[in-house]
LOMILUM-855667 format. One record per residue (C-alpha): y, z, x; residue number from 1; residue in one letter. Coordinates in steps of 0.2 Angstrom, whole numbers, always signed. Each point is the difference from the previous one (the first is absolute). Example, Ala and Ser with C-alpha at 12.3 -4.5 7.8 and 13.67 -1.06 7.14 Angstrom:
TIBA,-22,+39,+62,1,A;
TIBA,+17,-3,+6,2,S;
This chain:
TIBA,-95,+79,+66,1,X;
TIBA,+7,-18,-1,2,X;
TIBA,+16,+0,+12,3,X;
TIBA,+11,-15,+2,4,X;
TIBA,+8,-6,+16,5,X;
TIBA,+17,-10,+2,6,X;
TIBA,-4,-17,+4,7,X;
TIBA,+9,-8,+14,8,X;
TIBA,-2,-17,+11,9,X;
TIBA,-16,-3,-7,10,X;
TIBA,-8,+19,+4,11,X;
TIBA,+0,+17,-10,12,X;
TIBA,+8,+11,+8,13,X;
TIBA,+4,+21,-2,14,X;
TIBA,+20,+5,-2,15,X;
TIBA,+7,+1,+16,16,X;
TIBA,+6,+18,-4,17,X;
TIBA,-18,+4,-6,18,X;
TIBA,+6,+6,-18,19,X;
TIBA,-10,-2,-15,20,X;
TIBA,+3,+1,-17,21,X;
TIBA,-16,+5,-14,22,X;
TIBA,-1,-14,-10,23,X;
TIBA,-10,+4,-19,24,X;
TIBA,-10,-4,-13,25,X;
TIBA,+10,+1,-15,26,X;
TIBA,-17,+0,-15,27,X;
TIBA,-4,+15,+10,28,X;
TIBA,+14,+8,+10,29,X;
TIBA,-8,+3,+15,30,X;
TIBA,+4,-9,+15,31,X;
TIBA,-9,-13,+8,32,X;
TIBA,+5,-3,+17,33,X;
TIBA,+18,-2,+12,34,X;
TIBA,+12,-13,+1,35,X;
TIBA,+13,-2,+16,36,X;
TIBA,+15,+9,-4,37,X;
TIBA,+7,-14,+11,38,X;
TIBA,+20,+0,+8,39,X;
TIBA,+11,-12,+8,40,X;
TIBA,-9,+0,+16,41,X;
TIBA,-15,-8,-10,42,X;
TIBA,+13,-13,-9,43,X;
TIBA,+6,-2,+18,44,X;
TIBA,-18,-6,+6,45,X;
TIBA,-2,-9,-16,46,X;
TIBA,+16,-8,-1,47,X;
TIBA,-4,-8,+20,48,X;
TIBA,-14,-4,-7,49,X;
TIBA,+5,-14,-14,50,X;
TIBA,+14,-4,+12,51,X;
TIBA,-10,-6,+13,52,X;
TIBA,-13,-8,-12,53,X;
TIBA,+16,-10,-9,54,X;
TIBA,+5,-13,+12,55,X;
TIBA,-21,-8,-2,56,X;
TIBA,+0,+5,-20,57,X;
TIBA,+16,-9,-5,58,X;
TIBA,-6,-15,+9,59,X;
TIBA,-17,-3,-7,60,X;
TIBA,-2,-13,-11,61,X;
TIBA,+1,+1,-18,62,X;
TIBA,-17,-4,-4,63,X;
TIBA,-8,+11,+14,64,X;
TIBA,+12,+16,-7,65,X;
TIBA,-8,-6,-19,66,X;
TIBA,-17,+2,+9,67,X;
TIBA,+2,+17,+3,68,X;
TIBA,+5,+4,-14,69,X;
TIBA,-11,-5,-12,70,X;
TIBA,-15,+4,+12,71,X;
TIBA,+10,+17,-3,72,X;
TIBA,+0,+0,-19,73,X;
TIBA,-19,-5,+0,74,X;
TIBA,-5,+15,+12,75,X;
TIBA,+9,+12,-12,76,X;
TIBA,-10,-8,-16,77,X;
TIBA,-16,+1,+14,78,X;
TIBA,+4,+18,+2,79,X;
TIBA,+3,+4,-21,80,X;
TIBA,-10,+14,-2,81,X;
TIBA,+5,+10,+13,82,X;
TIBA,+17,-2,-1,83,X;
TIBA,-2,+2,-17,84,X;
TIBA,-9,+18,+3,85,X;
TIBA,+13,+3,+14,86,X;
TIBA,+17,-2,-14,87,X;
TIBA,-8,+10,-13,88,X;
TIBA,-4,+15,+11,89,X;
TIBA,+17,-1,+9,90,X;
TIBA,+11,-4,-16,91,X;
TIBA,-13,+6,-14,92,X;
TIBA,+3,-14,-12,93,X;
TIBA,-15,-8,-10,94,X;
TIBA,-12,-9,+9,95,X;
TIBA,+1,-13,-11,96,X;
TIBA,+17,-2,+3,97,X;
TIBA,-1,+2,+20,98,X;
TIBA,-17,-13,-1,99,X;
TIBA,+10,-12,-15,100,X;
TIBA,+16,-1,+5,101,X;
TIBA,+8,+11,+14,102,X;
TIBA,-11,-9,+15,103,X;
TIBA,-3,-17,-9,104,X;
TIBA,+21,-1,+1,105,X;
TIBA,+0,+4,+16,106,X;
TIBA,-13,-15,+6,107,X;
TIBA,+12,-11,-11,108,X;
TIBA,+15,+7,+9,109,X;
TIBA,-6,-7,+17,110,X;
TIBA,-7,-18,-10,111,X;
TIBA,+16,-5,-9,112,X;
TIBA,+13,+4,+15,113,X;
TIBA,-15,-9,+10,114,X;
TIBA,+2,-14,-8,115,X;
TIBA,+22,+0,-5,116,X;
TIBA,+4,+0,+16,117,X;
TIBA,-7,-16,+2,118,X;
TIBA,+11,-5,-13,119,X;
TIBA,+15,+8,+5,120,X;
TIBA,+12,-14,+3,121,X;
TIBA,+17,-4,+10,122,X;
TIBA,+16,-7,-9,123,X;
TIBA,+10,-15,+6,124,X;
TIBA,+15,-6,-4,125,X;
TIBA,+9,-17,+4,126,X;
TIBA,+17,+1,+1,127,X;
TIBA,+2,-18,-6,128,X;
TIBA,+15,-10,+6,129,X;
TIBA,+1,+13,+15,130,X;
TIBA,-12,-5,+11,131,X;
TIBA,-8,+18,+0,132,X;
TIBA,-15,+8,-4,133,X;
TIBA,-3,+17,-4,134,X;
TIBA,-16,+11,-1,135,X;
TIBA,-6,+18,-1,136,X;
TIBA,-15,+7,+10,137,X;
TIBA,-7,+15,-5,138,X;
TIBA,-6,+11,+13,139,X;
TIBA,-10,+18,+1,140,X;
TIBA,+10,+13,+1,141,X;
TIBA,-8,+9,+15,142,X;
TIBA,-8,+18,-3,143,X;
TIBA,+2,+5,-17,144,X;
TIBA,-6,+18,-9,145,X;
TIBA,-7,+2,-16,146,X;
TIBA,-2,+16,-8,147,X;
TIBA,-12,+0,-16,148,X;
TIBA,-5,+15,-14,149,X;
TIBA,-15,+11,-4,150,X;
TIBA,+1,-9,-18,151,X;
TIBA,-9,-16,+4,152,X;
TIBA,-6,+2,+18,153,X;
TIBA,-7,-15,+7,154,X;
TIBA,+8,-10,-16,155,X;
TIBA,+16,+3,+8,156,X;
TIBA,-2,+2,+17,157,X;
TIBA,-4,-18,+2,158,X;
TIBA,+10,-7,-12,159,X;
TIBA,+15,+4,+12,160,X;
TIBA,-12,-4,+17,161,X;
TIBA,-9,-13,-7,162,X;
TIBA,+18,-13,-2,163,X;
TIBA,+7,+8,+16,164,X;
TIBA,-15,-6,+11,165,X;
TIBA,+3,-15,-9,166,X;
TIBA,+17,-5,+4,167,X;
TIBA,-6,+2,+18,168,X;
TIBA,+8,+18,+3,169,X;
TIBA,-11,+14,+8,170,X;
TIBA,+0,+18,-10,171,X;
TIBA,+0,+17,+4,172,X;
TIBA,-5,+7,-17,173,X;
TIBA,-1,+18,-7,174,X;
TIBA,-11,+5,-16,175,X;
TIBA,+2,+14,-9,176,X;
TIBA,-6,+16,+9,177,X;
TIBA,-10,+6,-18,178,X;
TIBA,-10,-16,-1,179,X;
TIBA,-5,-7,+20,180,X;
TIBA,-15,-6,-1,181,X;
TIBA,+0,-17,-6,182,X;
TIBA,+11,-3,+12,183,X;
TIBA,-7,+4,+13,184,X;
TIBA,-17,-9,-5,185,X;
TIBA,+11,-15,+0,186,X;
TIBA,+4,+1,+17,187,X;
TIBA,-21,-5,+3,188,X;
TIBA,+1,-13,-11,189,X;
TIBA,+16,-7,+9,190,X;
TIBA,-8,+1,+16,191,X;
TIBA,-18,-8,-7,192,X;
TIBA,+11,-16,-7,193,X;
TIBA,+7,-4,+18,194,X;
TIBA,+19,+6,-2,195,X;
TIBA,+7,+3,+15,196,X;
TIBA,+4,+17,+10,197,X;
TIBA,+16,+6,-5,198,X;
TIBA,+5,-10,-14,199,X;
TIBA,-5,+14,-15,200,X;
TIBA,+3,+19,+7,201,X;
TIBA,-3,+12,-15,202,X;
TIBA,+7,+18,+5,203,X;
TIBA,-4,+15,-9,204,X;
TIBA,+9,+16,-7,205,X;
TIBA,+14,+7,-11,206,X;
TIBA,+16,-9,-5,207,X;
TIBA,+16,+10,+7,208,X;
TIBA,-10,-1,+18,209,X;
TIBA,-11,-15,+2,210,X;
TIBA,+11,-9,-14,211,X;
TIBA,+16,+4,+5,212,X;
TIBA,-4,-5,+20,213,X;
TIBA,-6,-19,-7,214,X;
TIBA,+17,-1,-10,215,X;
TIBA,+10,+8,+16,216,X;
TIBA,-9,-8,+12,217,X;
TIBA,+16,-14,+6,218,X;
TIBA,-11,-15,+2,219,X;
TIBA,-11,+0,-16,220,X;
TIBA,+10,-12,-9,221,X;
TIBA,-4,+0,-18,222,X;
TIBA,-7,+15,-9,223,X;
TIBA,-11,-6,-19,224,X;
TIBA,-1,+18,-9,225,X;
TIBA,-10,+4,-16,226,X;
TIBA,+2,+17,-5,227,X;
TIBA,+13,+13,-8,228,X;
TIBA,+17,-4,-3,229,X;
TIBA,+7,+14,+8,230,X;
TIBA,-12,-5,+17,231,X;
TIBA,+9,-15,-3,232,X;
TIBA,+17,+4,+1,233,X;
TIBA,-1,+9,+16,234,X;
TIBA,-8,-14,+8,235,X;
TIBA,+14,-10,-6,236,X;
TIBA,+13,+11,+8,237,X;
TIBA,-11,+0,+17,238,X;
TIBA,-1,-18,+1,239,X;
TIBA,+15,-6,-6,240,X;
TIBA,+10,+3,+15,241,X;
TIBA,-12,-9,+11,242,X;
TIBA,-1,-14,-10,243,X;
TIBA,-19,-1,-7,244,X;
TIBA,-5,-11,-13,245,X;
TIBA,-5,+11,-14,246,X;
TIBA,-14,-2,-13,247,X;
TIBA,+1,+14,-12,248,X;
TIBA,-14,+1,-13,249,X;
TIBA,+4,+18,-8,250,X;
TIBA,-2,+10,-19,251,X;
TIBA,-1,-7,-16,252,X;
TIBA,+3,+10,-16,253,X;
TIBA,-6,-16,-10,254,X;
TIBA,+2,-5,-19,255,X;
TIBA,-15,-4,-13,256,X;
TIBA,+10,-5,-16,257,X;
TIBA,-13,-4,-13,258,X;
TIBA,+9,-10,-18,259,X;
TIBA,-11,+0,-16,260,X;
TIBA,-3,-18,+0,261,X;
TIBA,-12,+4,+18,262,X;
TIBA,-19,-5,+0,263,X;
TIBA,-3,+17,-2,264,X;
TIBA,-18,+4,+5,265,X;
TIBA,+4,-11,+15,266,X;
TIBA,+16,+10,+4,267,X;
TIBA,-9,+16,-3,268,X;
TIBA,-13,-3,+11,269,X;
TIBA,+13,-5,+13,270,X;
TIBA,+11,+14,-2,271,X;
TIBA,-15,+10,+2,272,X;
TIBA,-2,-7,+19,273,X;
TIBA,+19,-2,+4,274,X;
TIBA,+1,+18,-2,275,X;
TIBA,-13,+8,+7,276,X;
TIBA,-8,-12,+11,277,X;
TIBA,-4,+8,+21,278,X;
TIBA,+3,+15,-9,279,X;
TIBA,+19,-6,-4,280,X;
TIBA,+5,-4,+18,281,X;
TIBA,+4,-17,-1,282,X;
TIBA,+19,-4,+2,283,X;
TIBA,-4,-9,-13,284,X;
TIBA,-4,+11,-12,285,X;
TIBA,+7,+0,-17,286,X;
TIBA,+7,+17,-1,287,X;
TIBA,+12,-1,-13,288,X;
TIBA,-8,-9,-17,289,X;
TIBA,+13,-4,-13,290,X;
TIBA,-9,-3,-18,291,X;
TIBA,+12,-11,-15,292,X;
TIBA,-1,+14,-15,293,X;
TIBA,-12,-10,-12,294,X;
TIBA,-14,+3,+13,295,X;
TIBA,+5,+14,+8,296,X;
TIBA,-12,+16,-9,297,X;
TIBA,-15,-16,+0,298,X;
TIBA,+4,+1,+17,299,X;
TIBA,+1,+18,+6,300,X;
TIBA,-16,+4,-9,301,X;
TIBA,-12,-16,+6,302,X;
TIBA,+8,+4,+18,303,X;
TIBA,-5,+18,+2,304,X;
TIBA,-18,-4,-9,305,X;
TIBA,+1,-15,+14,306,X;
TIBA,+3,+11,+15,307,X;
TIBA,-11,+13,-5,308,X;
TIBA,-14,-11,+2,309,X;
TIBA,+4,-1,+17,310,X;
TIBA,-11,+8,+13,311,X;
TIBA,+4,+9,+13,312,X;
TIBA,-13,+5,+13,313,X;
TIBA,-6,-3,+17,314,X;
TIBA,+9,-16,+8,315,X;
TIBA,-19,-7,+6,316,X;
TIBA,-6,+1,-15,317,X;
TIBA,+0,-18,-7,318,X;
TIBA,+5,+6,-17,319,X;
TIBA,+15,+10,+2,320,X;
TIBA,+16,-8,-6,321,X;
TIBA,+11,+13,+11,322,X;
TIBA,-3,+7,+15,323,X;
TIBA,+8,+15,+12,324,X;
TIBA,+20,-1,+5,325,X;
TIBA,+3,-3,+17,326,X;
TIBA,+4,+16,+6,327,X;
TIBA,+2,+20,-5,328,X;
TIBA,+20,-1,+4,329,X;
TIBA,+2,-18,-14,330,X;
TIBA,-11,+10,-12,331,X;
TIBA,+12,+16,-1,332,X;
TIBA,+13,-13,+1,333,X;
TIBA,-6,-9,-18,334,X;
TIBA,-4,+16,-7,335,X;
TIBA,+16,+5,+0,336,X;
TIBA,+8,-11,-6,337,X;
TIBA,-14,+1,-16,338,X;
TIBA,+6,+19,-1,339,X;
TIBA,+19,-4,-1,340,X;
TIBA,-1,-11,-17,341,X;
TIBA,+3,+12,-10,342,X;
TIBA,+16,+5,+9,343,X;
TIBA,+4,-17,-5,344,X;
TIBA,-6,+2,-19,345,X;
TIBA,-16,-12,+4,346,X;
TIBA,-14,+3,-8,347,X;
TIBA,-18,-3,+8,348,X;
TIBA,-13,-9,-12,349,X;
TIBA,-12,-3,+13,350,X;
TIBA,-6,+8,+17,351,X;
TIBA,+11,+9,+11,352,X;
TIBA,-15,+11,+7,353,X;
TIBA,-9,-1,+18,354,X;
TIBA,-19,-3,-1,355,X;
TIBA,-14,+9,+5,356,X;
TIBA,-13,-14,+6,357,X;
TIBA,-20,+7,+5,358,X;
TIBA,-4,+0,+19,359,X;
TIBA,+20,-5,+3,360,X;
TIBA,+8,+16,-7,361,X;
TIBA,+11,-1,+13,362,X;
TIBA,+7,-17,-3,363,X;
TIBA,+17,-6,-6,364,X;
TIBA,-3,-4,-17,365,X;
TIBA,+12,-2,-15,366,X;
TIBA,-1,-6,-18,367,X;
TIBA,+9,-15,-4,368,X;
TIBA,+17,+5,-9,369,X;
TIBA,+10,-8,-14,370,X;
TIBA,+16,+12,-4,371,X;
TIBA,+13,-6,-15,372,X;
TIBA,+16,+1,+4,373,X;
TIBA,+16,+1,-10,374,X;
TIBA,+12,-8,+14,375,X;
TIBA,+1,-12,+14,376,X;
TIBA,+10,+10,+8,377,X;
TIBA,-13,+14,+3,378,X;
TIBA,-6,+3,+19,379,X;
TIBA,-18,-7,-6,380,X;
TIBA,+8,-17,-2,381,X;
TIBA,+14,+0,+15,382,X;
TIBA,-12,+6,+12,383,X;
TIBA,-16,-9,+9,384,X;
TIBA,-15,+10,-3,385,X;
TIBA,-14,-11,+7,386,X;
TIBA,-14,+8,-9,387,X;
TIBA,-9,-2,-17,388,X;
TIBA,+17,+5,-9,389,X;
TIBA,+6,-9,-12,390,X;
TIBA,+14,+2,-14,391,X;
TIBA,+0,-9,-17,392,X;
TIBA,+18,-3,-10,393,X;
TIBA,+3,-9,-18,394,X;
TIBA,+13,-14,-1,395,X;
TIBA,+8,-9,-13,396,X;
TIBA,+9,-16,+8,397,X;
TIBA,-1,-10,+15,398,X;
TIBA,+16,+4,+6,399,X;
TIBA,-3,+20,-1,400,X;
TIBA,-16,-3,+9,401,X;
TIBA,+8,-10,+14,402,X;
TIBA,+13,+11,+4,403,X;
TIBA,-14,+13,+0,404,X;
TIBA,-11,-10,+13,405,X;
TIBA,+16,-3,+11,406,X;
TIBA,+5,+18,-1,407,X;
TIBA,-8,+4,+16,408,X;
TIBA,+4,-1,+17,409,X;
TIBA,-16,-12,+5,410,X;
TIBA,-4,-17,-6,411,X;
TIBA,-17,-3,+9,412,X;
TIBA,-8,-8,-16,413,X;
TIBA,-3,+1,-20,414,X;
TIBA,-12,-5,-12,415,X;
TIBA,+5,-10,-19,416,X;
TIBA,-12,-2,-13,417,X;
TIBA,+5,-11,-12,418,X;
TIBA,-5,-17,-8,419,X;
TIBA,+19,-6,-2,420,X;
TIBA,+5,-13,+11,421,X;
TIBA,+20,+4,-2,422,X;
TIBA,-5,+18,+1,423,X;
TIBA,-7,-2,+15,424,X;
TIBA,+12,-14,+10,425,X;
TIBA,+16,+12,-7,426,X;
TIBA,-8,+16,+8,427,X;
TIBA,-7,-7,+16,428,X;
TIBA,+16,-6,+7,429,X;
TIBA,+8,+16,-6,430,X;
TIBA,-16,+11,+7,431,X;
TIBA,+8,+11,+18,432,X;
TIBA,-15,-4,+11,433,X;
TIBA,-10,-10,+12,434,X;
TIBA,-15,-5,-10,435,X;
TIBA,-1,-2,-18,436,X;
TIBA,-16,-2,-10,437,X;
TIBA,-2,-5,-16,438,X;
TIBA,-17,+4,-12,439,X;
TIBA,-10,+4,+16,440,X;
TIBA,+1,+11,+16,441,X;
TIBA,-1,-2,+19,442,X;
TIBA,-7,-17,-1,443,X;
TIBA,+5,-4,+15,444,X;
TIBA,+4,-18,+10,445,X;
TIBA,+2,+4,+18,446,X;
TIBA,+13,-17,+2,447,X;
TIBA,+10,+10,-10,448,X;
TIBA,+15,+12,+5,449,X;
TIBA,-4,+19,-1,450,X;
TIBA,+13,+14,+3,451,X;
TIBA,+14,+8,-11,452,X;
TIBA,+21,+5,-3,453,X;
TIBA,+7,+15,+0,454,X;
TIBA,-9,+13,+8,455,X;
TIBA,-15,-8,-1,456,X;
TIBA,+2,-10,+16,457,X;
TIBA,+8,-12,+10,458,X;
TIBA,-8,-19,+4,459,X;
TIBA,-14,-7,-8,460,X;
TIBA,-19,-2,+6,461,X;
TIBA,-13,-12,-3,462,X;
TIBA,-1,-20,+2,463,X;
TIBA,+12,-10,+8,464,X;
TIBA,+12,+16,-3,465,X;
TIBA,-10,+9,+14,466,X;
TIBA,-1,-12,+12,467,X;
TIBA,+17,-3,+1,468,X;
TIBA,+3,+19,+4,469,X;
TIBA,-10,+1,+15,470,X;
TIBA,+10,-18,+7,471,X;
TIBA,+17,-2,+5,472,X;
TIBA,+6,-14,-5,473,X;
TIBA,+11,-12,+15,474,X;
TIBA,+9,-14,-5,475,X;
TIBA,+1,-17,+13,476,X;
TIBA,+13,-13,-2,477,X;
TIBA,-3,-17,+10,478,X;
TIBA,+14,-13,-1,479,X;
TIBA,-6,-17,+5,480,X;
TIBA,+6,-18,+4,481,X;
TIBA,-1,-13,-13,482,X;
């Protein structure tokens, strides 16, 4: 049994209450050991924790709080392959994908927000002709919570921690009770780099007990969330009126519109990955792929004979291309949603049914699903699945398809594929979302600004853009003599 252990001031410690929750295995579903089912008692301790390490932390100097940092980023690479090993059992994602990208991004989390706050600059203003200067600190916060999914465990977890310790503020963080472990194997490497007792406090358990007392708890002053959008809209209501900054990463329900003058193998290939890529659950993910008429039946029939090729199989094995869901509960969830297309007069031409994989029979396997769809309006393309769903659609002009890609309530991204510059510079400005890519997918530059509209969230994440969320800015005006 591999139990985890809240980690607080530097030490492992049980759940004050002494609950525990079964943590499992989701290529096999058995389960694996206990996690705390932690409650505000352990925020309480974690909370004093970060507040008495803050007054130190914030005053380091820069270069000592990059130091860290990076000695922090080059532990995690040090540590690859277990942490690698630890994500796909907890998550049961490929281990190609946990060992490629998911712990790789995580390392490069720690180095880039190492090295930006270094570069993270004041503004001043002289007020010319009146004798006054103005210019803006930017200070850390204080204790801040950040809240991260079972989707991309480590990836995300210290995307949010990683600019947070940066900015000179101290944590208390929560991951997702379904996928621990990373977490808490990062609270070694913290202590192994040298960061101080108290600074990072990672507590453990489920999200309307543990969750809800970090967003309660009246001295946490910003909360950064990834997760559901309806999560996210009661944290919104809980810490509106106490007056935390809010950092809301939520659901996408994201747009692939492909136009016959595409690369097309390229685009395939792609679409391929886009869709089905950590077994579709990527907020990423492009759910909803929109084809122009002329290619459309080209289309359907090389993307179903594309995804068939696909093999789905035991996450450790370095050949398979899709792994186990996360959990029993999202499973039934996905399933569900597969079994109500024809409610909706969807047709499936690929997938749909659970997998029986040797040794793992118990396992939460699923074939990849491509359903055609007759409207846009359909719950399979209003609704977030976050599984290895995906609907395809016809179009015949650019405006019906934009319309069709705005007719949704989230705007986290969207995908174009097209080789016309007007095309593309007419659509992209008119596009309802946060990131926009065009003949390529998730090629990401962490400078950039990440997050969504609508529902799909509130704030933006990465770069400077991240940085500034976990500082308040304070403005000083000096008047002088001439």
């Amino acid at each position: 049994m591999k139990n985890v252990l809240n980690y607080i001031n530097g030490e492992y410690l049980p759940p004050v209450a002494d609950r525990w929750i079964d943590n499992y295995n989701p290529s096999s579903g058995e389960v694996y050991g206990q996690i705390p089912d932690s409650d505000k008692e352990d925020v309480a301790l974690a909370y004093q924790a970060a507040k008495e390490a803050f007054s130190s932390w914030s005053n380091t100097t820069l270069e000592e709080r990059s130091q860290i940092l990076l000695k922090i980023s080059q532990l995690i690479l040090d540590n690859l392959d277990e942490l690698a090993k630890a994500e796909t059992l907890d998550n049961g994602k490929p281990i190609s994908l946990s060992k490629n990208v998911d712990i790789p991004r995580a390392a490069s989390n720690f180095s880039f927000f190492a090295k930006a706050i270094t570069q993270f600059a004041s503004e001043a203003h002289e007020s010319v002709g009146l004798q006054a200067m103005n210019y803006t600190m930017r200070q850390p916060i204080g204790v801040v919570g950040c809240i991260s999914p079972w989707n991309l465990p480590l990836y995300l977890f210290t995307w949010k921690i990683a600019p947070a310790l940066a900015a000179g503020n101290c944590v208390v963080a929560k991951p997702s009770e379904v996928t621990p472990m990373t977490a808490y194997l990062l609270g070694k490497i913290c202590n192994e780099a040298g960061l101080p007792k108290g600074v990072l406090n990672i507590v453990n358990g489920l999200g309307h007990t543990t969750g809800q007392a970090i967003v309660d708890h009246p001295n946490i002053k910003a909360i950064s969330f990834t997760g559901g959008t309806k999560t996210g809209a009661q944290i919104a209501k809980l810490a509106a009126p106490m007056f935390k900054k809010l950092s809301l990463e939520l659901g996408g329900k994201n747009p692939n519109i492909i136009f016959s003058d595409c690369n097309y193998e390229e685009m395939l290939q792609t679409t391929v990955r886009s869709s089905f890529a950590n077994q579709g659950q990527i907020c990423l993910c492009g759910s909803r792929i929109f084809v122009e008429k002329p290619i459309y039946e080209k289309f359907k029939k090389d993307f179903v004979e594309a995804v068939s090729m696909l093999k789905i199989g035991n996450p450790f094995n370095t050949d398979s291309d899709l792994g186990a869901l996360v959990s029993k509960e999202h499973l039934e969830k996905v399933k569900s949603y597969i079994e109500s297309a024809k409610d909706f007069g969807g047709e499936i031409l690929f997938g749909g049914k659970t997998v029986n994989v040797a040794n793992h029979e118990n396992g939460y396997y699923l074939q990849p699903t491509i359903i055609e769809v007759k409207s846009n309006q359909c719950k399979l393309n209003q609704e977030e699945i976050f599984g290895p769903v995906v609907t395809i659609m016809p179009f015949d002009s650019e405006e019906e398809v934009l319309e069709m890609a705005n007719d949704v309530s989230y705007g986290l991204s969207a995908t174009l594929w097209t080789q016309n510059l007007d095309r593309t510079m007419r659509m992209t400005k008119r596009l309802q979302a946060g990131i926009v890519w065009v003949n390529t997918w998730v090629l990401r530059d962490l400078r950039t600004p990440f997050g969504g509209v609508k529902s799909s969230g509130v704030g933006r994440e990465g770069g400077f853009e991240a940085l500034r969320f976990f500082t308040e800015p304070k403005n000083i005006c000096i008047k002088y003599q001439e």
